[in-house]
N, CA, C and O atoms as a DFTB+ gen file, in Angstrom:
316 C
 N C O
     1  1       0.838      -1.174       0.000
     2  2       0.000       0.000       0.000
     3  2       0.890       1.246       0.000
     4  3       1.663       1.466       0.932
     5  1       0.776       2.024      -1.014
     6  2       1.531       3.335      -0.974
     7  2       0.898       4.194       0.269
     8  3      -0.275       4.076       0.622
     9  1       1.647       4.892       0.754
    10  2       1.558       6.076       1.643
    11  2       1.769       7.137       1.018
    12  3       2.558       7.445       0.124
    13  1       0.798       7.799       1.707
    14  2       0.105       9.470       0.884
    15  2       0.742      10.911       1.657
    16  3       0.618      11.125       2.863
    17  1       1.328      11.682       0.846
    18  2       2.137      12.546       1.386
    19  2       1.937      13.303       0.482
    20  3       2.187      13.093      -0.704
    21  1       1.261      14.675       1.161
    22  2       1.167      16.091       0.003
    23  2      -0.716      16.327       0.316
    24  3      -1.405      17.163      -0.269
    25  1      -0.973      15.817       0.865
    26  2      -3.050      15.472       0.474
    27  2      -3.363      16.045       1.400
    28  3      -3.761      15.400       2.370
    29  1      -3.299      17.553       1.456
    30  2      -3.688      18.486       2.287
    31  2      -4.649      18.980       2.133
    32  3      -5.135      18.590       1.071
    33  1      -5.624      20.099       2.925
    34  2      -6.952      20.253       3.174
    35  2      -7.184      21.216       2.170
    36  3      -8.158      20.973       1.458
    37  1      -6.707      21.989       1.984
    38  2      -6.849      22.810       0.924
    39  2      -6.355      22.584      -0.698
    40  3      -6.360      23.504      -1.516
    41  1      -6.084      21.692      -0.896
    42  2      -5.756      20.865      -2.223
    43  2      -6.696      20.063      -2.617
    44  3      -6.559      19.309      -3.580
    45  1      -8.205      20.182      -1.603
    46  2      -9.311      19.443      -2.128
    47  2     -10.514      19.799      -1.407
    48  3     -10.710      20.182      -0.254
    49  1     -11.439      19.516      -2.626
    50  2     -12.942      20.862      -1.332
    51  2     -13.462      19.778      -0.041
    52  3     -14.189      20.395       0.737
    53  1     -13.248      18.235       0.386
    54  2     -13.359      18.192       1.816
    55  2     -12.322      17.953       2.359
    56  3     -11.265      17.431       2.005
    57  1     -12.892      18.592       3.717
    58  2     -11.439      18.591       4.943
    59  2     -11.291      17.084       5.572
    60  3     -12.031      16.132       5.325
    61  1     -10.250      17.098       6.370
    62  2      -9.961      15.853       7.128
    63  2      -9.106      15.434       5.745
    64  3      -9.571      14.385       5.297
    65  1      -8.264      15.821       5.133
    66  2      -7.287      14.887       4.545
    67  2      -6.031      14.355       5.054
    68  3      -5.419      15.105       5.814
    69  1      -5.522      13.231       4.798
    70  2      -4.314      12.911       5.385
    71  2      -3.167      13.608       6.111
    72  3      -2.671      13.393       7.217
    73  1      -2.920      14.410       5.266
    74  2      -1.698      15.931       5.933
    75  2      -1.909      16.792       6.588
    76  3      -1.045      17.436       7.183
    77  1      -3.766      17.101       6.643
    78  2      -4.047      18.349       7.435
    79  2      -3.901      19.209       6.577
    80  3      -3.932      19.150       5.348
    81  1      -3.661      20.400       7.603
    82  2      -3.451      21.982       6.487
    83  2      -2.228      21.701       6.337
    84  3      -1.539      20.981       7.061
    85  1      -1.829      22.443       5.086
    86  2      -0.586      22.743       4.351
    87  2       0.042      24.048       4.752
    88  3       1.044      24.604       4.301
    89  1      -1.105      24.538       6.075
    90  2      -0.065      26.062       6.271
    91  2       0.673      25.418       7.691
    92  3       1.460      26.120       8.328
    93  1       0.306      23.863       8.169
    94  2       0.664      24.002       9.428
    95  2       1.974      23.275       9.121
    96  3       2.701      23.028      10.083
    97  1       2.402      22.865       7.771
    98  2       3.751      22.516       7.149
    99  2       4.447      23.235       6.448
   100  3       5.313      22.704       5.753
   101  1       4.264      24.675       6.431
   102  2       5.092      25.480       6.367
   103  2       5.811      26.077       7.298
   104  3       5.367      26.274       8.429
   105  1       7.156      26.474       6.866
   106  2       8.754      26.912       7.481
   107  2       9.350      27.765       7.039
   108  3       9.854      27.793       5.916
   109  1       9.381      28.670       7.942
   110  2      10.344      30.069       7.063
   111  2      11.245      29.648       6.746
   112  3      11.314      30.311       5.711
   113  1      12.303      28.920       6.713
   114  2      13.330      28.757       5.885
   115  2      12.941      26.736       5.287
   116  3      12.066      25.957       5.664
   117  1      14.099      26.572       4.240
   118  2      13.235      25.425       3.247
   119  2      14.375      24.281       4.246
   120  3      14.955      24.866       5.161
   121  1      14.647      22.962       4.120
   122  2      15.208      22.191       4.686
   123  2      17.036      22.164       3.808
   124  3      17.357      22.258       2.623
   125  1      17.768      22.010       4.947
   126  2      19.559      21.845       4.032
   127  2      19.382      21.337       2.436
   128  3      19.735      21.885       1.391
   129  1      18.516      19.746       2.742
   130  2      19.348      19.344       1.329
   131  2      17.407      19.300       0.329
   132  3      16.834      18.296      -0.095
   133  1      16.995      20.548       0.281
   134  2      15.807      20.722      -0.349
   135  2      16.247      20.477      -1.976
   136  3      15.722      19.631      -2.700
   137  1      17.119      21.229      -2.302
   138  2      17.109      21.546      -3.298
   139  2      17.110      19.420      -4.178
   140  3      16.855      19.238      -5.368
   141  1      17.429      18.306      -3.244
   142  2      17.882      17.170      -3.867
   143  2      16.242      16.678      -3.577
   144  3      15.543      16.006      -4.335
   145  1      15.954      17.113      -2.531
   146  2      14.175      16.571      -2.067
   147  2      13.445      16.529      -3.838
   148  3      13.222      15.572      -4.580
   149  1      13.181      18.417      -4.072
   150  2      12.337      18.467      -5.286
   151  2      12.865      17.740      -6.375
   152  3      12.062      17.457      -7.264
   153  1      14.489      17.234      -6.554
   154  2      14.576      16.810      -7.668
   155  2      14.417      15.390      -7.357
   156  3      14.930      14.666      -8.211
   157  1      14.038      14.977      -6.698
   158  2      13.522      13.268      -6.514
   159  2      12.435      13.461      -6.682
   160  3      11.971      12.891      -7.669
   161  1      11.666      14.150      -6.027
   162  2      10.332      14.120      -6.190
   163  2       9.924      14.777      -8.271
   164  3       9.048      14.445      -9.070
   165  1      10.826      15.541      -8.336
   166  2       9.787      15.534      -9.429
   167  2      10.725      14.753     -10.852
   168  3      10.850      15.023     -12.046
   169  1      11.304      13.567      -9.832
   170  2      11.630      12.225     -10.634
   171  2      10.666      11.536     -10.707
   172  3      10.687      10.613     -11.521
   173  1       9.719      11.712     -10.040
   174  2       8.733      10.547      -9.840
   175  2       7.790       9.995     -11.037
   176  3       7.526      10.694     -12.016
   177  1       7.392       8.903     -10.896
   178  2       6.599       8.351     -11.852
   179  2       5.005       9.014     -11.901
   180  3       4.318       9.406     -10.959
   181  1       4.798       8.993     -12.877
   182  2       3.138       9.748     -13.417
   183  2       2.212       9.120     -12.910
   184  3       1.762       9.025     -14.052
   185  1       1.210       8.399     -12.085
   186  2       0.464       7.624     -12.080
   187  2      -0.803       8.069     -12.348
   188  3      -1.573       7.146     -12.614
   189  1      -1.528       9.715     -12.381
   190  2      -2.479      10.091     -12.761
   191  2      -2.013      11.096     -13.728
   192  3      -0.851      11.355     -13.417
   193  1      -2.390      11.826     -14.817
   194  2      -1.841      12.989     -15.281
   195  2      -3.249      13.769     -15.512
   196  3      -4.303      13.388     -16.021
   197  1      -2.841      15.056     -14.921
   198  2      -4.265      15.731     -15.066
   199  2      -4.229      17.190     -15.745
   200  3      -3.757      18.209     -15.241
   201  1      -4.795      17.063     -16.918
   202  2      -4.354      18.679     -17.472
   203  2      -5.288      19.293     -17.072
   204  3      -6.476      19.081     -17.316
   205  1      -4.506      20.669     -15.978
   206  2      -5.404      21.625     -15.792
   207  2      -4.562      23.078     -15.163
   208  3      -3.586      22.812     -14.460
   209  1      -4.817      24.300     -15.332
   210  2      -4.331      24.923     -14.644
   211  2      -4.312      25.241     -12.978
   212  3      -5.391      24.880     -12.509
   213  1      -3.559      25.716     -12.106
   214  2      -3.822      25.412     -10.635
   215  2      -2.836      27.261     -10.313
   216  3      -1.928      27.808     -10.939
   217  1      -3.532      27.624      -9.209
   218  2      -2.850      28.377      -8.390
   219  2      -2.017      27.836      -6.822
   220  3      -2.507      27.026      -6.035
   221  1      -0.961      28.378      -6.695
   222  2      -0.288      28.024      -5.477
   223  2      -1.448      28.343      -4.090
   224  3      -1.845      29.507      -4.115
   225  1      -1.986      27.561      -3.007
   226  2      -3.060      27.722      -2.464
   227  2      -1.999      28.890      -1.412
   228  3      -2.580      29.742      -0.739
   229  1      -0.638      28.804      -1.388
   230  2      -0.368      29.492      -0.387
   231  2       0.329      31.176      -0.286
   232  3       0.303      32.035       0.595
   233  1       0.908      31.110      -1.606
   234  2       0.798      32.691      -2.158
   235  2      -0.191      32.813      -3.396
   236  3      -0.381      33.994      -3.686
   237  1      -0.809      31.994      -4.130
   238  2      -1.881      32.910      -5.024
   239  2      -1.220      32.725      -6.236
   240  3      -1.855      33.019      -7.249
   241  1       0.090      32.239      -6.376
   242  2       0.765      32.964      -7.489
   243  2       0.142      31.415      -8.471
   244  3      -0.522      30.506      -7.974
   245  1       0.568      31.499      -9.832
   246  2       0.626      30.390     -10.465
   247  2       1.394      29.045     -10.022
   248  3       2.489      29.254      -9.499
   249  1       1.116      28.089     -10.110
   250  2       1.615      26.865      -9.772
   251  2       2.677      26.422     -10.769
   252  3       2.486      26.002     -11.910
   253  1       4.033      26.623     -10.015
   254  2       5.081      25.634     -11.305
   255  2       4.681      24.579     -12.065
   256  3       5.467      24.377     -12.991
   257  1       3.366      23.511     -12.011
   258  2       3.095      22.753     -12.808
   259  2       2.001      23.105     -12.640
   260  3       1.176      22.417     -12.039
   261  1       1.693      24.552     -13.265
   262  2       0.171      24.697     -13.238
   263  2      -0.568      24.059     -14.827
   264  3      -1.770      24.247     -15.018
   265  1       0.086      23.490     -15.634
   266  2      -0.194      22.175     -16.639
   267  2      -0.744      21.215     -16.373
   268  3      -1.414      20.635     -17.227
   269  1      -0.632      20.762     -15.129
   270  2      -1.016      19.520     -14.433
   271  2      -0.874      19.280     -12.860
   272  3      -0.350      18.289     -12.353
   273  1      -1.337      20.175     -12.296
   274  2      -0.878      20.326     -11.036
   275  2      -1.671      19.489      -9.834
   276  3      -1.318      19.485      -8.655
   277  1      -2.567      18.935     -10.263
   278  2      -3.420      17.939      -9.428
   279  2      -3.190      16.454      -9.824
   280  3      -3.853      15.482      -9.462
   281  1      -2.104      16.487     -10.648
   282  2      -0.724      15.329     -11.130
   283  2      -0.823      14.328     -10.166
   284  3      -1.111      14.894      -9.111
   285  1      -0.691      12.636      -9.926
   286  2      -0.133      12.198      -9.281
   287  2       0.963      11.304      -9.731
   288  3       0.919      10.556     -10.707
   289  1       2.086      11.491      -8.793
   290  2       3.317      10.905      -9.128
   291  2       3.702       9.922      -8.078
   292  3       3.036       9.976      -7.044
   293  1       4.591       9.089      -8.143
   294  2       4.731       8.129      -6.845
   295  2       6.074       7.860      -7.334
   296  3       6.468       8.187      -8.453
   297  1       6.894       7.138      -6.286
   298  2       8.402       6.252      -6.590
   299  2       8.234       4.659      -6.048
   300  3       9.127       3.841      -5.827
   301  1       6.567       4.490      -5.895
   302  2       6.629       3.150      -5.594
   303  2       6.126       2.573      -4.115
   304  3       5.589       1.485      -3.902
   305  1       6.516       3.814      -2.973
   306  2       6.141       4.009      -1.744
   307  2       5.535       4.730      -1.363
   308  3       4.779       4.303      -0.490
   309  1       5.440       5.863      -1.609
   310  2       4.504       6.960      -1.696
   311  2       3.686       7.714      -2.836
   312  3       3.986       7.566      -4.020
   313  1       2.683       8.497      -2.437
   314  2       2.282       8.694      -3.630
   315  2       1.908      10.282      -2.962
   316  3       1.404      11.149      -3.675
């Protein structure tokens, strides 16, 4: 069974999702080795692909994969 990481309350119109809010996982500063985190993660395999545009829920701005931003990707263990 994959484990779900990212499935926050505001990334979908009902609450009670796995992660909770996504503001209570934010950090003023990003983690040491972030910059190797995003590039694994957006190694990951496609398992849903969803074309659509998306805004960032937490500044407003456009979403770096606002192409497909409700995307799911996995490495096999998580999704």
């Amino acid at each position: 069974m994959l484990g779900l990481l990212g499935f926050y309350d505001e990334l979908d119109n009902r609450c009670g999702q796995p992660n909770g809010s996504i503001r209570d996982a934010v950090q003023p500063v990003g983690e040491p080795d972030e910059m190797n985190l995003v590039t694994y993660l957006d190694a990951g395999h496609a398992l849903i692909d969803v074309m659509e545009g998306g805004r960032d829920v937490i500044t407003g701005s456009a979403h770096r994969h606002s192409a497909g931003c409700s995307s799911l990707v996995t490495d096999g263990s998580w999704l």
